[in-house]
ZAKE-87919 format. One record per residue: y, z, x of N, C-alpha, C, CB in turn; residue number from 1. Coordinates in steps of 0.05 Angstrom, whole numbers. Glycine has a CB too. Example, Ala and Ser with C-alpha at 12.3 -4.5 7.8 and 13.67 -1.06 7.14 Angstrom:
<sites>
((-114,156,264),(-90,156,246),(-66,156,264),(-89,181,226),1)
((-45,142,257),(-21,143,273),(1,157,258),(-12,114,282),2)
</sites>
This chain:
<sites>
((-24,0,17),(0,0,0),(25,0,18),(0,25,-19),1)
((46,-20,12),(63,-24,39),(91,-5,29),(71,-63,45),2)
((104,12,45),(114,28,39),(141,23,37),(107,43,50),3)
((152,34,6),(182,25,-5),(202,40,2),(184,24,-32),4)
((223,28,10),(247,47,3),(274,29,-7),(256,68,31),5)
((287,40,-12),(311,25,-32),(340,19,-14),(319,49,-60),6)
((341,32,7),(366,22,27),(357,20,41),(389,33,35),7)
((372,17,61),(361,5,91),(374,27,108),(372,-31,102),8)
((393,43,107),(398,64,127),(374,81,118),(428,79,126),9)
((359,81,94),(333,100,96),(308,91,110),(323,107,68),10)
((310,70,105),(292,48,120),(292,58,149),(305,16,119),11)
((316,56,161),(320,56,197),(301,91,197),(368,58,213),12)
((319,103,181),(297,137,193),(271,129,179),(308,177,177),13)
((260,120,162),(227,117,167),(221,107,183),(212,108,152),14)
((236,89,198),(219,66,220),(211,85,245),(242,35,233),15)
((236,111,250),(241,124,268),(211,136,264),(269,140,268),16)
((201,147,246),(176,171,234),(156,148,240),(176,186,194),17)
((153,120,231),(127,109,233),(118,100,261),(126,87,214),18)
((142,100,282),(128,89,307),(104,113,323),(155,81,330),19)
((107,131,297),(82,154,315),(57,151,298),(91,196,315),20)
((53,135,279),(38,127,254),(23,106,276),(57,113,223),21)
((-11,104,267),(-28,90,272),(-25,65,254),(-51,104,270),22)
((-25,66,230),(-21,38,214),(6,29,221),(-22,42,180),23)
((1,-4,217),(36,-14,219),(46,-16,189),(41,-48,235),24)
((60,-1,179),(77,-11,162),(94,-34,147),(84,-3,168),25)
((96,-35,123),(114,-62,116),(132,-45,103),(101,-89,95),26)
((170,-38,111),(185,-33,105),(201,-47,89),(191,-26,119),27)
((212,-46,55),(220,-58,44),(249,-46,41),(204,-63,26),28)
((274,-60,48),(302,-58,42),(319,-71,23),(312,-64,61),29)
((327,-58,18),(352,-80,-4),(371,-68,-6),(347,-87,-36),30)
((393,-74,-17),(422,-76,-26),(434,-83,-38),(432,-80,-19),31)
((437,-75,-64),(447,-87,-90),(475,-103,-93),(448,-65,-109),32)
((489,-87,-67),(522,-101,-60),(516,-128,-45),(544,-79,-35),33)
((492,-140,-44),(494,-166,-22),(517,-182,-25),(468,-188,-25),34)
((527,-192,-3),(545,-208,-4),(522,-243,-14),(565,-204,29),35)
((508,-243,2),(492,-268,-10),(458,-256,-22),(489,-293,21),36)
((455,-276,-34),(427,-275,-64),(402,-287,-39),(434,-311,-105),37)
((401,-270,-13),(373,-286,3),(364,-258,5),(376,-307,38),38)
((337,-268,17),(321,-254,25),(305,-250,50),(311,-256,13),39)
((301,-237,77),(294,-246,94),(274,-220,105),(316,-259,108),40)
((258,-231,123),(231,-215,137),(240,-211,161),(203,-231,139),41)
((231,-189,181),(231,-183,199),(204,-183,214),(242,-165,196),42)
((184,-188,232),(162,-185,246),(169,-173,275),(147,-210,246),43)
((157,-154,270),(160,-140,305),(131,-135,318),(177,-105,307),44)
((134,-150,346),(112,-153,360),(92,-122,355),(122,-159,392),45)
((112,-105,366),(86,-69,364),(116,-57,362),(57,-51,406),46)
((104,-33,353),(123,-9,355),(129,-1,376),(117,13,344),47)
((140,-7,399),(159,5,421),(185,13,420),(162,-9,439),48)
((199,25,424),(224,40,436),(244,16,430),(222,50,473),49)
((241,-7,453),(257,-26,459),(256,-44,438),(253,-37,482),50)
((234,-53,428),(229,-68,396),(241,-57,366),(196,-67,390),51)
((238,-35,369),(239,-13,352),(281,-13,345),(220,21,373),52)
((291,-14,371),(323,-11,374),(339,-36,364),(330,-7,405),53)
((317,-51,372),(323,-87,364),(329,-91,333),(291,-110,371),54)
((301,-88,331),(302,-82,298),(326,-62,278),(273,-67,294),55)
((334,-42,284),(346,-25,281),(385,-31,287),(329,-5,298),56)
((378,-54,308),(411,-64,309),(412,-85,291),(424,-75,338),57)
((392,-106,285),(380,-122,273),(388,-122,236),(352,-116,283),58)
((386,-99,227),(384,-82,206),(422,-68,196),(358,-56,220),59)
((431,-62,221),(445,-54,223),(475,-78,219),(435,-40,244),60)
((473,-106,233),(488,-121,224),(483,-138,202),(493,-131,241),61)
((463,-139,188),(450,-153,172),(446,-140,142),(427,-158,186),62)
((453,-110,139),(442,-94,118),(467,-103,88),(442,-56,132),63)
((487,-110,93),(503,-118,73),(505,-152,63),(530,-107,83),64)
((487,-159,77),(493,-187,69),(466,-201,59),(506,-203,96),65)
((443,-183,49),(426,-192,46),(412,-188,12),(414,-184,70),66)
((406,-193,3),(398,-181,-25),(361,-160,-22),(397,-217,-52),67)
((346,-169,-3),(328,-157,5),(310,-159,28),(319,-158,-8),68)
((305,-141,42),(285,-154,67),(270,-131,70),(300,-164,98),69)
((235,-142,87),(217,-131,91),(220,-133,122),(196,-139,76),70)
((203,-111,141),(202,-103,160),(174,-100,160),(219,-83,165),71)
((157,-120,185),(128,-120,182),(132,-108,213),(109,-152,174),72)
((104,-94,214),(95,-88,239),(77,-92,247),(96,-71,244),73)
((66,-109,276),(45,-126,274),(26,-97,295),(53,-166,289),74)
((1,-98,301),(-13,-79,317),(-33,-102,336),(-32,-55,295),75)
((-22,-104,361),(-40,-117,378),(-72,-108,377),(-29,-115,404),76)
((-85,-137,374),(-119,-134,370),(-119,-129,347),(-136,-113,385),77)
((-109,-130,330),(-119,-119,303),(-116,-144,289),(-102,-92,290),78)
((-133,-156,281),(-135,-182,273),(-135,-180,244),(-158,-194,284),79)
((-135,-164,230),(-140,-153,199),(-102,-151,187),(-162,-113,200),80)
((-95,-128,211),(-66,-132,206),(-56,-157,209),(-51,-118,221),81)
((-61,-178,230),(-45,-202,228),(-47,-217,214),(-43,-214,244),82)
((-75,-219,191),(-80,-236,172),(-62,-225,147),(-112,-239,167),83)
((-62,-203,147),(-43,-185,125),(-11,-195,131),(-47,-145,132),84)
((-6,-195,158),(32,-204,147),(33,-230,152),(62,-188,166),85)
((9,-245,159),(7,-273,155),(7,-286,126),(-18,-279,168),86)
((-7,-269,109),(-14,-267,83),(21,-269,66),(-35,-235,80),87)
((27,-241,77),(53,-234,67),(76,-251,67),(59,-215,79),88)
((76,-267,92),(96,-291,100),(97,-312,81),(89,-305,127),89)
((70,-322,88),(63,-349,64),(71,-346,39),(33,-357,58),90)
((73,-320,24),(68,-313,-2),(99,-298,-6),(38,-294,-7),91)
((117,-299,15),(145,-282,5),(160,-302,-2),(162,-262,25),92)
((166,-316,9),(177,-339,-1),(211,-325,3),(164,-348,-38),93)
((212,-325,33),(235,-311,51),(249,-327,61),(228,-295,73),94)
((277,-324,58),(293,-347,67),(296,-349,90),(315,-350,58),95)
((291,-325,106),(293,-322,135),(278,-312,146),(310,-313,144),96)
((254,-314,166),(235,-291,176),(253,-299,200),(195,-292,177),97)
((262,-262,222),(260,-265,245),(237,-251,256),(281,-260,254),98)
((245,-257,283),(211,-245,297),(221,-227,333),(181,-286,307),99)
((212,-201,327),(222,-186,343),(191,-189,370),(232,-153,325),100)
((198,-194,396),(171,-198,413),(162,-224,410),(148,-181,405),101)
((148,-234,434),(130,-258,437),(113,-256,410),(112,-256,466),102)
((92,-237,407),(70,-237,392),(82,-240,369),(52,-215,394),103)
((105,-236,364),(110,-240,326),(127,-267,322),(133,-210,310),104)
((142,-278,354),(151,-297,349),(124,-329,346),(173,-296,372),105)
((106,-322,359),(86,-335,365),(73,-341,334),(68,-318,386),106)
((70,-320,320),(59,-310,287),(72,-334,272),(74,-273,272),107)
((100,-322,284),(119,-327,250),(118,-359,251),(163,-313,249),108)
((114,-369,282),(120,-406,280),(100,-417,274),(128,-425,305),109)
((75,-404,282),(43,-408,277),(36,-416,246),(27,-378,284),110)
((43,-389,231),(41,-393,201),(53,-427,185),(60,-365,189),111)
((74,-434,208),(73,-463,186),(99,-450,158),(28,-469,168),112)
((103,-435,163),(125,-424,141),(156,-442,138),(134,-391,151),113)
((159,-447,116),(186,-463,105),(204,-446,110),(189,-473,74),114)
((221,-450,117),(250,-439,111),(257,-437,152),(248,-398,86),115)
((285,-410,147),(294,-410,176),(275,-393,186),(323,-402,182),116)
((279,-396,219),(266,-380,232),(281,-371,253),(246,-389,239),117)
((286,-349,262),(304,-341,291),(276,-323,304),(341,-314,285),118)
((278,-317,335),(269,-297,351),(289,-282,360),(256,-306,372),119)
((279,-257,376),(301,-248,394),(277,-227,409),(334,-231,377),120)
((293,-220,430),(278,-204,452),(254,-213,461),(273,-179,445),121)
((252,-238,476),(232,-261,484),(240,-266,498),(226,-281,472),122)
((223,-257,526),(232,-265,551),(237,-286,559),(220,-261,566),123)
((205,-305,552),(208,-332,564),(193,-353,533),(187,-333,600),124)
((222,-352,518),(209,-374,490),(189,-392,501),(234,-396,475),125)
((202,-413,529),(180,-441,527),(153,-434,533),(187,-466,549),126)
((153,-399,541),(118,-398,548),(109,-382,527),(107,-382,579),127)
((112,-381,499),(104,-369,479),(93,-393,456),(126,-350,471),128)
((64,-391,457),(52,-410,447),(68,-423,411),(21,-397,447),129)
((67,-436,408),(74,-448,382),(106,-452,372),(60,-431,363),130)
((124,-440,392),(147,-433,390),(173,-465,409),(144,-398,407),131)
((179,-489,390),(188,-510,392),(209,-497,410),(194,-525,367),132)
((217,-527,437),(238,-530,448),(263,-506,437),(244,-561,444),133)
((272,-523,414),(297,-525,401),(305,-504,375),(298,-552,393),134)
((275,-488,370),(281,-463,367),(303,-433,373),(266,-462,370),135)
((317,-435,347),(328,-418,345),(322,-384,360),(327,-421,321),136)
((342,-378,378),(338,-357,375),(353,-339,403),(310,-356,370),137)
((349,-315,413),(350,-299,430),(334,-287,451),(355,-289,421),138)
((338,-298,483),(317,-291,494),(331,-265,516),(302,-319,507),139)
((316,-251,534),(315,-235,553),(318,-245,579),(295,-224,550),140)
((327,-270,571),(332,-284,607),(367,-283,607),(317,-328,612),141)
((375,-268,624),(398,-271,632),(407,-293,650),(402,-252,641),142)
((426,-315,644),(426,-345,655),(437,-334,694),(457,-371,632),143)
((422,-347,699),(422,-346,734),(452,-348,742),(403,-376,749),144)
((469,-365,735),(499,-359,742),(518,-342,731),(511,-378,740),145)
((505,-330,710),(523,-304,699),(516,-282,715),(518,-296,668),146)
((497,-279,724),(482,-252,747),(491,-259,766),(448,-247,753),147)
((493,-282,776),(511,-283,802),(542,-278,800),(509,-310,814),148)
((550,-298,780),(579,-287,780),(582,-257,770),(596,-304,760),149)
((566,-241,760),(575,-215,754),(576,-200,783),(554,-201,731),150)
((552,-205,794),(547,-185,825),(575,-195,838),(513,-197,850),151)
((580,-212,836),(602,-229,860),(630,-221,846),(599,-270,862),152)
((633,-210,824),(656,-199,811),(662,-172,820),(652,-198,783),153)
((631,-161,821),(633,-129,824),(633,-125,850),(611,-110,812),154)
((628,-143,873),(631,-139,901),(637,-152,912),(616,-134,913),155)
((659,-172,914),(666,-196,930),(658,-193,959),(697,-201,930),156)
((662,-171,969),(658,-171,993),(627,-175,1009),(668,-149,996),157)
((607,-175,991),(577,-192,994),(592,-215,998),(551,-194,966),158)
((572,-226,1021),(576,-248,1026),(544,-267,1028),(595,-245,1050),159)
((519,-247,1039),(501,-265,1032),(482,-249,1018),(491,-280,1053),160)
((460,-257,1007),(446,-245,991),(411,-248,989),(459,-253,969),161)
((390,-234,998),(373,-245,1001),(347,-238,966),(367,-237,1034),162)
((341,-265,962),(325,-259,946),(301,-260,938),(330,-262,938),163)
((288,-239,933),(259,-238,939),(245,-238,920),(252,-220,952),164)
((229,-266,924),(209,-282,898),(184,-293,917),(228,-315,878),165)
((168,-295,893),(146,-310,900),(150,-339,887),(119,-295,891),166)
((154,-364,903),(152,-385,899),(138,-397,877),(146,-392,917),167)
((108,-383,874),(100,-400,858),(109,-386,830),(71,-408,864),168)
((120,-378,826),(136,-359,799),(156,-360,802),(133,-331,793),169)
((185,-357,817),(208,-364,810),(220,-381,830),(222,-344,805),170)
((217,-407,838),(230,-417,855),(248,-436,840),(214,-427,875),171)
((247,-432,815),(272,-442,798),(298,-431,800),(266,-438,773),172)
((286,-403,800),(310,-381,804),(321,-386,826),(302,-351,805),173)
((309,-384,846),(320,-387,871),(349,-419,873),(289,-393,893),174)
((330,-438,870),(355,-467,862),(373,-452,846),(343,-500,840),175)
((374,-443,820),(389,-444,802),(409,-432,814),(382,-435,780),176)
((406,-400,832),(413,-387,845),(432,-401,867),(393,-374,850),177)
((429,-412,887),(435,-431,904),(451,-453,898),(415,-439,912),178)
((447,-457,866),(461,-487,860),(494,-466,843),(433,-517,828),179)
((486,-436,835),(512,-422,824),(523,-417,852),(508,-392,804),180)
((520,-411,875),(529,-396,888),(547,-419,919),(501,-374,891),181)
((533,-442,911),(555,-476,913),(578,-467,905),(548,-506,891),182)
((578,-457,886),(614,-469,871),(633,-449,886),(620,-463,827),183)
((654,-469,872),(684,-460,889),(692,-425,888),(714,-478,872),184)
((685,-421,861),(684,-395,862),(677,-376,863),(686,-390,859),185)
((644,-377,872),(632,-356,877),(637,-359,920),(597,-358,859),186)
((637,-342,932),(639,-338,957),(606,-325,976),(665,-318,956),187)
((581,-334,968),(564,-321,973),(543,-343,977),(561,-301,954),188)
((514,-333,997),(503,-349,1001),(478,-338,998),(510,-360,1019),189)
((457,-351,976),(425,-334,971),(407,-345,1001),(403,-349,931),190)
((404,-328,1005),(379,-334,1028),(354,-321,1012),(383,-318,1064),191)
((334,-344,1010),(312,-336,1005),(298,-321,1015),(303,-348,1004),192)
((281,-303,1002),(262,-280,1024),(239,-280,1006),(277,-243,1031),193)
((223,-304,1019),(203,-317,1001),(175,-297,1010),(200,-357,1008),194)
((150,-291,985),(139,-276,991),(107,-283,969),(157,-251,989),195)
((86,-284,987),(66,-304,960),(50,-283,960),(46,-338,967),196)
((44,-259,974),(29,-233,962),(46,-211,979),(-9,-232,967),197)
((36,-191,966),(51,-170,970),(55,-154,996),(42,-155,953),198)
((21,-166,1011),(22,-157,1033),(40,-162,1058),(3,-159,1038),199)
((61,-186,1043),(87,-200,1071),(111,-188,1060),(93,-242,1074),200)
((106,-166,1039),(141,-162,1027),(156,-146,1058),(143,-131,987),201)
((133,-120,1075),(142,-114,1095),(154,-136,1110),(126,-100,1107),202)
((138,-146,1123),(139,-166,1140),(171,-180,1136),(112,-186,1133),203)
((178,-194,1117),(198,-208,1104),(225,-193,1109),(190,-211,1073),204)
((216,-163,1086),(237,-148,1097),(252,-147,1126),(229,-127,1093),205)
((229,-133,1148),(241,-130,1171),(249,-164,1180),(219,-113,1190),206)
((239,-175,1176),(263,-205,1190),(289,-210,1179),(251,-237,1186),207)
((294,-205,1153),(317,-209,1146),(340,-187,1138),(311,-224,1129),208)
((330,-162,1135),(349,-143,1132),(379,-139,1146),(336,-124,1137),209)
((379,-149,1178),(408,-146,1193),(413,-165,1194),(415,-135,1217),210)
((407,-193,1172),(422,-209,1164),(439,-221,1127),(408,-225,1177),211)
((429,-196,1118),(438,-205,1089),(457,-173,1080),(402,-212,1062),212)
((474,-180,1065),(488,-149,1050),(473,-146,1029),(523,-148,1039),213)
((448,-155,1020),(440,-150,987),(406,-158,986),(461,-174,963),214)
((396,-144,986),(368,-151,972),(368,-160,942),(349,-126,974),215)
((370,-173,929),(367,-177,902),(332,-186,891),(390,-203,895),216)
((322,-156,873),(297,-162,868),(303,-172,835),(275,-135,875),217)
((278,-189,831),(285,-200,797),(257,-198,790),(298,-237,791),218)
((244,-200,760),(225,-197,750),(209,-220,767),(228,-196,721),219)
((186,-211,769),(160,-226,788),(143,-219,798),(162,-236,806),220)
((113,-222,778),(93,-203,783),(88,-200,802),(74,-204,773),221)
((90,-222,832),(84,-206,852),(91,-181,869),(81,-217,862),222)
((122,-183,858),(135,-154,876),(142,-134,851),(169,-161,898),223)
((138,-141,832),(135,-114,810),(121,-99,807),(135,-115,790),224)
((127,-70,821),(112,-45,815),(129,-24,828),(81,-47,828),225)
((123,-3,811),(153,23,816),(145,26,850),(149,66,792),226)
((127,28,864),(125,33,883),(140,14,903),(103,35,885),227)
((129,-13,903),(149,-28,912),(180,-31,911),(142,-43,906),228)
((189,-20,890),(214,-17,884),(227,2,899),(217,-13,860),229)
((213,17,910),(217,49,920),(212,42,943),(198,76,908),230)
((205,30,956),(189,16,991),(230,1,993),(143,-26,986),231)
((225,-20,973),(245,-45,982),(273,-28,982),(246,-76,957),232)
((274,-12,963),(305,-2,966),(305,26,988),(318,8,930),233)
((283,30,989),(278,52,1019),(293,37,1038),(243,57,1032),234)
((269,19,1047),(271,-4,1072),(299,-8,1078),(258,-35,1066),235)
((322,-17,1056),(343,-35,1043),(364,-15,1062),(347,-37,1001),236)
((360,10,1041),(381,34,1047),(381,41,1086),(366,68,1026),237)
((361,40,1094),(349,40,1116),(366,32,1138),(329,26,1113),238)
((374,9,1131),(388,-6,1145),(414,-18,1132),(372,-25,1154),239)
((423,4,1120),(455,-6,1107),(452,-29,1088),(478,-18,1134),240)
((439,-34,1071),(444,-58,1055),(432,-45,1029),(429,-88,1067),241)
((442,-51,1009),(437,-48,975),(419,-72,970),(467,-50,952),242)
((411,-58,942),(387,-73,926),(402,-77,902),(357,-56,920),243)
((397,-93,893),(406,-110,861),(373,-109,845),(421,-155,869),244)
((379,-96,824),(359,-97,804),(359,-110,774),(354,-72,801),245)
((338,-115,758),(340,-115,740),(328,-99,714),(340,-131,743),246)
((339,-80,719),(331,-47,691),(345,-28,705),(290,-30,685),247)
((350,-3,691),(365,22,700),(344,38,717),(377,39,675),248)
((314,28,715),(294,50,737),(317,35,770),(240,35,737),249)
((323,23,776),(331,7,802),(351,28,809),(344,-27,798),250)
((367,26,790),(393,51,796),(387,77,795),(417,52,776),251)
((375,86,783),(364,114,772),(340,124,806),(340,107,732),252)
((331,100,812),(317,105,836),(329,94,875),(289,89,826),253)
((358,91,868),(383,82,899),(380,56,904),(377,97,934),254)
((385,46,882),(388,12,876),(424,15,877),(371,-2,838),255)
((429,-13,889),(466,-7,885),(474,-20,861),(489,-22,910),256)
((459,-33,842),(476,-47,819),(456,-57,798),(494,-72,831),257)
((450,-51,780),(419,-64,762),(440,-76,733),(385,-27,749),258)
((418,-107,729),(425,-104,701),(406,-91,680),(431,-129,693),259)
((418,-95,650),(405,-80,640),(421,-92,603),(409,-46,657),260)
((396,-79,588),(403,-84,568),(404,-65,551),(393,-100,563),261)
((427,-63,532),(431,-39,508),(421,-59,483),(469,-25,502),262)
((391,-54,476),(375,-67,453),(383,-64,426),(349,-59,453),263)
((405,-41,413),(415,-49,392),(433,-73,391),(426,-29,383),264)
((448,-63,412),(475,-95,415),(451,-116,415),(501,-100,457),265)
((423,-117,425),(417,-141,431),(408,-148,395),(391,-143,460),266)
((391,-133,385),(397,-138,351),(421,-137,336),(384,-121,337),267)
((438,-130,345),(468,-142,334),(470,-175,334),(495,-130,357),268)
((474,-176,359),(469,-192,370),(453,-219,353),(459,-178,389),269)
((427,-212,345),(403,-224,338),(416,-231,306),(373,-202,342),270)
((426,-199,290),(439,-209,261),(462,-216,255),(439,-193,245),271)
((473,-224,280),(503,-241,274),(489,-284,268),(532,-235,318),272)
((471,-279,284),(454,-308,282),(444,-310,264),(436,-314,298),273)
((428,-287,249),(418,-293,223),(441,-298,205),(400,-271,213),274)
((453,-283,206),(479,-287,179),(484,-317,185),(516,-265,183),275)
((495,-319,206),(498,-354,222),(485,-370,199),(477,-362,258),276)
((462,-365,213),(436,-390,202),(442,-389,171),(396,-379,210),277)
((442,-364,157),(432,-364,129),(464,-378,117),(420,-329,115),278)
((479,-375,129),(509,-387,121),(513,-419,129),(534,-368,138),279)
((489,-425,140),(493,-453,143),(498,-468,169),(511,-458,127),280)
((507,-455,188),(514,-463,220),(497,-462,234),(532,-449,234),281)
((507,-475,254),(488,-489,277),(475,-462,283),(504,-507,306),282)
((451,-468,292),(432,-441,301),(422,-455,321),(408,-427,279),283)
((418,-444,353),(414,-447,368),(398,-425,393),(433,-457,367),284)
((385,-446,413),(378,-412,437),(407,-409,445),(351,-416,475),285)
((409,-384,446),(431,-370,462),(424,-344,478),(454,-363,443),286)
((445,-343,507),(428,-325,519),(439,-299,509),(427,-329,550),287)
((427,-276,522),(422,-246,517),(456,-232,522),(394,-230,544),288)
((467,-223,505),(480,-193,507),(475,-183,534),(468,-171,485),289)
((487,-173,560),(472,-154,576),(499,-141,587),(450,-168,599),290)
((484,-115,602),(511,-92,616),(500,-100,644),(509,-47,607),291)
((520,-90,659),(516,-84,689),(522,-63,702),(527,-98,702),292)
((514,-47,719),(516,-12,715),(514,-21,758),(476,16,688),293)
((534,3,763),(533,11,788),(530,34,799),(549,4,797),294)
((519,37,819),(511,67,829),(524,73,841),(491,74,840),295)
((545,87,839),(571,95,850),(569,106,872),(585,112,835),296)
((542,128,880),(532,139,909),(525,120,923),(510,157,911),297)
((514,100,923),(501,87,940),(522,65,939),(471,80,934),298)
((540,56,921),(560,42,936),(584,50,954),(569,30,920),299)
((590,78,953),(605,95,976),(586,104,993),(622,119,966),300)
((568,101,1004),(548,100,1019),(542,80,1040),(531,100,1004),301)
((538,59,1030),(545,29,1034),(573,27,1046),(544,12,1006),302)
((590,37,1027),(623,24,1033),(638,7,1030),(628,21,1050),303)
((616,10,998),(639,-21,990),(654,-9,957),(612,-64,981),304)
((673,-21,960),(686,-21,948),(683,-30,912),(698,-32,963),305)
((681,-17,894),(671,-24,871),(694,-27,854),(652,-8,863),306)
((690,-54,840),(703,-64,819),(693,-62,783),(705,-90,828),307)
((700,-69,776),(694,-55,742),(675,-73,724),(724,-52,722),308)
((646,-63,729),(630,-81,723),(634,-75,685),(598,-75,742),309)
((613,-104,689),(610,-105,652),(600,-99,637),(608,-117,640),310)
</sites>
């Protein structure tokens, strides 16, 4: 029996109570003041923290303009639940499903369902099965020249930067990186600090450290693991040079600058597009909402001079 409630600010505190719940829930909202006569679905990959906030900002810009919406919660491996809000999709006859996570964005395009569709909080849309080019929506990739121009805002005084990937996983990044850091106005140069297993991240390090001001680590399963993170910005500090991250563990553990994301803004974010879409305008990928946070010790540490990040 999928569980009712009649507003949606009551909605947000049950959602808060069900992420400790074994069953996933179907949360039903409405609002008798809608500004428009639609109806739209929500699918969220699992109940996490970060999914959970999405949804909840999601809800939050979206709650007056809707006449009703359901909130499904999908449970990885549970193949019984996904036939159930598979079921539910086909049969709501929703003017809008969005889809919070890969696994629900994957669902919602799968099903073959009429009407609009948005994602949001999807790292990498083109590697999420069933999910078109030109699909609508919001991903978790921060565009490669906005991370450069942000670092290069907050420290002009970097001048080169080394970044450490494994080729066969981001050597896109690296060009893209290289082709932002060309222009007239950024002043900085990425030197690669290329690495194909984990056992050369030492190695790498010590050759290039008393030649770069910046280690910049980025998502890439081969050098992702808290330990490593804790080695590279050891090593980094070691020898006078900062680490650039991406999450607040980077800073929280003597990283000099991490980005990072506040996941309600990023469902704000997500229901300014729905309203978009359901009002008729262009709906498009667009990239992520993101903050940039500095570690104020380790940049007077360092000795550089900090400017007012975003």
């Amino acid at each position: 029996m999928p569980l009712i409630c009649s507003r949606n600010l009551y909605c947000l505190v049950i959602m808060a109570v069900l992420w400790t719940m074994a069953a996933p829930p179907v949360v039903r909202a409405s609002d008798t003041n809608a500004a428009l006569d639609t109806n739209a679905a929500v699918v969220v990959s699992r109940k996490i923290r970060p999914y959970l906030e999405v949804t909840e900002g999601i809800m939050e810009r979206v709650s007056s303009g809707l006449s009703g919406s359901d909130i499904f919660f999908l449970s990885p491996g549970d193949d019984l639940v996904t036939a159930q809000v598979t079921d539910r999709l086909i049969t709501g006859a929703y003017d809008l499903v969005a889809a919070v996570g890969p696994e629900a964005a994957s669902l919602v395009w799968k099903t073959g369902i009429p009407g609009k569709k948005i994602y949001a909080a999807v790292l990498d849309p083109d590697a999420v099965p069933h999910i078109p080019h030109n699909a609508c929506g919001i991903s978790l990739r921060i565009p490669v020249a906005a991370q450069l121009e942000t670092i290069s805002t907050a420290f002009p005084s970097l001048r080169s930067i080394g970044l450490l990937f494994d080729p066969d996983h981001n050597q896109w990044f690296f060009e893209a990186a290289a082709s932002a850091a060309a222009l007239d106005d950024i002043s900085v140069k990425i030197i690669p600090l290329e690495v194909t297993a984990r056992k050369y991240i030492a190695r790498v390090l010590q050759n290039n450290l008393d030649r770069i001001d910046a280690v910049w680590m980025i998502p890439d399963q081969t050098v992702i693991s808290e330990k490593l993170i804790q080695y590279v910005i050891k090593q980094a500090l070691y020898k006078n040079t900062g680490v650039i991250g991406y999450n607040a563990y980077f800073t929280r553990t003597g990283a000099l600058f991490s980005f990072e994301f506040d996941y309600q803004a990023l469902g704000r974010q997500a229901g300014g597009l729905i309203m978009d879409c359901l009002a008729g305008r262009e709906c498009r990928r667009v990239p992520p909402v993101f903050e940039s946070h500095t570690n104020p010790r380790i940049a007077q540490k360092l000795g550089l001079k900090m400017e007012a990040a975003r």
